[in-house]
Structure formats: C-alpha cells, structure tokens
N, C-alpha and C positions, 0 to 999 in steps of 0.2 A: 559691294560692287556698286556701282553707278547704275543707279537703278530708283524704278517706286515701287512701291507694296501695296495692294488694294484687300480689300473682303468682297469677294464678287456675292452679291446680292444671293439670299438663302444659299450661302455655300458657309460650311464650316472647314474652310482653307484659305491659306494665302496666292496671290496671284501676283508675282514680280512680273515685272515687264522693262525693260531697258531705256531708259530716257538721257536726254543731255543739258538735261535742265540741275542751274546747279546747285550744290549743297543737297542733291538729295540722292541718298543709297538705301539701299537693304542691308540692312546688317545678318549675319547671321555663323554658321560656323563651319569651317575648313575642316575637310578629314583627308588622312591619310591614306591611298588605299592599298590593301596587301595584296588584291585581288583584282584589277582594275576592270578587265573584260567583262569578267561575272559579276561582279558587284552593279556595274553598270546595265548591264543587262535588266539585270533583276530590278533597279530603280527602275527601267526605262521601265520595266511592266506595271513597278506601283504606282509610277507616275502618271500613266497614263497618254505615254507617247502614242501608242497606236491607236490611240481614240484621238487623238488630237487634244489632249487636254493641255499639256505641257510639252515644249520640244526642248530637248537638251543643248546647251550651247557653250563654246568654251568663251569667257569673261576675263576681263581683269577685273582681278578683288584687290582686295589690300589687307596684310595681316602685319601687325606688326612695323607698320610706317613704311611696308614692302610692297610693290606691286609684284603679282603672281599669276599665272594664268589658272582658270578653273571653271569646272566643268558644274552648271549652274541651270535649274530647270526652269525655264520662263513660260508663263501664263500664254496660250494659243489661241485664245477665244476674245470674244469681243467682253470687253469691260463694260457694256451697257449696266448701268443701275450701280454699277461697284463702289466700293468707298474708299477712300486714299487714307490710307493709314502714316500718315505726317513722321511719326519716329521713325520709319523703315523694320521695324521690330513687331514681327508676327506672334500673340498670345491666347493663346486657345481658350482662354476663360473670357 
C-alpha cells in the first residue's frame, strides 16, 4: 500500500501511517478471510483499536500488478521519536 513504516521509539512493532509521497509503500502480506466479521474482530482486539493504538482502515494495496481494496491497521498515535524504516518491510530482529 501507499504508505511509510516507522519503529516508534522503545516499541518493538511497526507503525504504518498513510502518505502520498511517492515511491514509498509498506509492503507486506494479503490474506484471505474465511471468517471476516470474527477474524476482524479479534484483530481489532490485538491491535489494539480501543486503546487507540491502531485504527483499521480499508486501502488500496497492490498484489500482483493489481489494485485491490484491503483492510490495513494504521499507526494512531503520534510518531514523535520514531524511525522511518526506508524499505517499507517490517523485521523483528
């Protein structure tokens, strides 16, 4: 998606945030869902919607040289201190 990827400062996670600056995306991976209401649900609780941490939001991605719509957790809080991870590709090491 059309997006940047930060490390928000002493957090071991990523924080996408929606930009229109260009050549720069998150990459990351499409699922399918068998389950959409519940599954979503249940992200929304790891995610951390009701704390405000991430709000869910539907996106165009691109899979496949395709635009697609998708439902994509962006970063809610302020990016004070955070670092811009330049590839768009979140690594937990």
């Amino acid at each position: 998606m059309r997006g940047a990827l930060y490390k928000p400062h002493g957090q071991e996670y990523p924080a996408a945030v929606l930009t229109s600056a260009p050549n720069r995306f998150v990459k990351g991976d499409l699922f399918i869902l068998r389950d959409p209401q519940k599954t979503l649900r249940d992200l929304d609780e790891f995610e951390g919607v009701d704390e405000g941490l991430y709000r869910r939001e539907l996106v165009d991605a691109w899979a496949r040289g395709r635009r697609v719509k998708a439902w994509a957790y962006l970063y809610a809080r302020p990016l004070t201190g955070a670092s811009l991870i330049p590839t768009g590709i979140y690594s937990s090491h």
